[in-house]
C-alpha angles and dihedrals in degrees: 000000000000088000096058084043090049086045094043085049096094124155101248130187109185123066148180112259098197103061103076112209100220134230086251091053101052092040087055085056103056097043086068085062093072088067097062135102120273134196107252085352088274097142095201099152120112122187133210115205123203126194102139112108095234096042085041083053101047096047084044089057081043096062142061127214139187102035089176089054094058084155081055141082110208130224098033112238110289095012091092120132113276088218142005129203113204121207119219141176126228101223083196086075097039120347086202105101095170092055083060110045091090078063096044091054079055103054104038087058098059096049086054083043091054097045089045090059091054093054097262136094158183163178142270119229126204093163110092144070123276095197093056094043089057099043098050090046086042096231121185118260099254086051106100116193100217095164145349123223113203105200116176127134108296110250100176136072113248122191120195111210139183113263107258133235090270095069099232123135090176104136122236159174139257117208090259087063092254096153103214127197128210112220124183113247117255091257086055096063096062120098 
């Protein structure tokens, strides 16, 4: 079961507008959270979740996806998240936000554990300001944005590949808009 769910955890970037992800959900999401490992056992992430159409606009037009599609927008017009959720760090608890972003990749995969599960997904996004990001949701000083998940219901088709002879594991996509993705084979991973 947690391997379908690993291999149904795609980063997607093309969803289905018309399927809302609700309050409940995403604070569902973020209570698994508290159950995750962290360094030194500090606890110092906060999370902001967004799932109101005008909030979920304004942190889409924040953001910047698909850094290996530069020919590309992602998402397509109305294909956009239906929610995000941003994890922060409180710099009151540790001011240290380097010591914390293996927490934060842990996190950020069990809350796209948990919305695959219930049938949703998402993507993490490294690409955007924080300060903007602070400064337009009006976060308190000590709120550091480290990354945004978008989460919304899939709507495009991701294959995942073998990495070619060539080496590359750079995504891409076919002329009918099927986004693949290049992952090394298991004899490959071994050091």
């Amino acid at each position: 079961m947690l391997k379908d769910l690993v291999i149904k955890n795609r980063s997607y970037r093309g969803y289905d507008e018309s399927c809302p992800v609700t309050e409940e959900q995403l604070r569902k999401y973020v209570d698994l959270t508290r159950y995750a490992a962290s360094s030194v056992n500090i606890q110092p992430l906060r999370y902001h979740i967004a799932f109101e159409k005008e909030e979920v606009a304004l942190i889409q037009s924040m953001t910047r996806w698909g850094r290996a599609l530069p020919e590309l927008t992602l998402p397509h017009k109305g294909m956009c998240p239906t929610a995000f959720v941003i994890i922060c760090q409180d710099t009151r608890l540790s001011p240290n936000l380097n010591m914390f972003l293996k927490d934060v990749g842990i996190v950020a995969q069990t809350i796209l554990l948990a919305a695959v599960e219930d049938g949703l997904g998402g993507c993490m996004i490294g690409n955007f300001s924080p300060d903007e990001v602070k400064e337009k949701l009006g976060f308190p000083e000590n709120i550091v944005p480290l990354l945004i998940l978008a989460v919304g219901k899939p709507a495009e088709k991701i294959v995942i590949t073998d990495v070619g002879e060539d080496g590359s594991t750079k995504y891409y996509r076919d002329e009918n808009d099927v986004h693949y993705v290049p992952k090394r084979k298991p004899e490959d991973l071994f050091c």
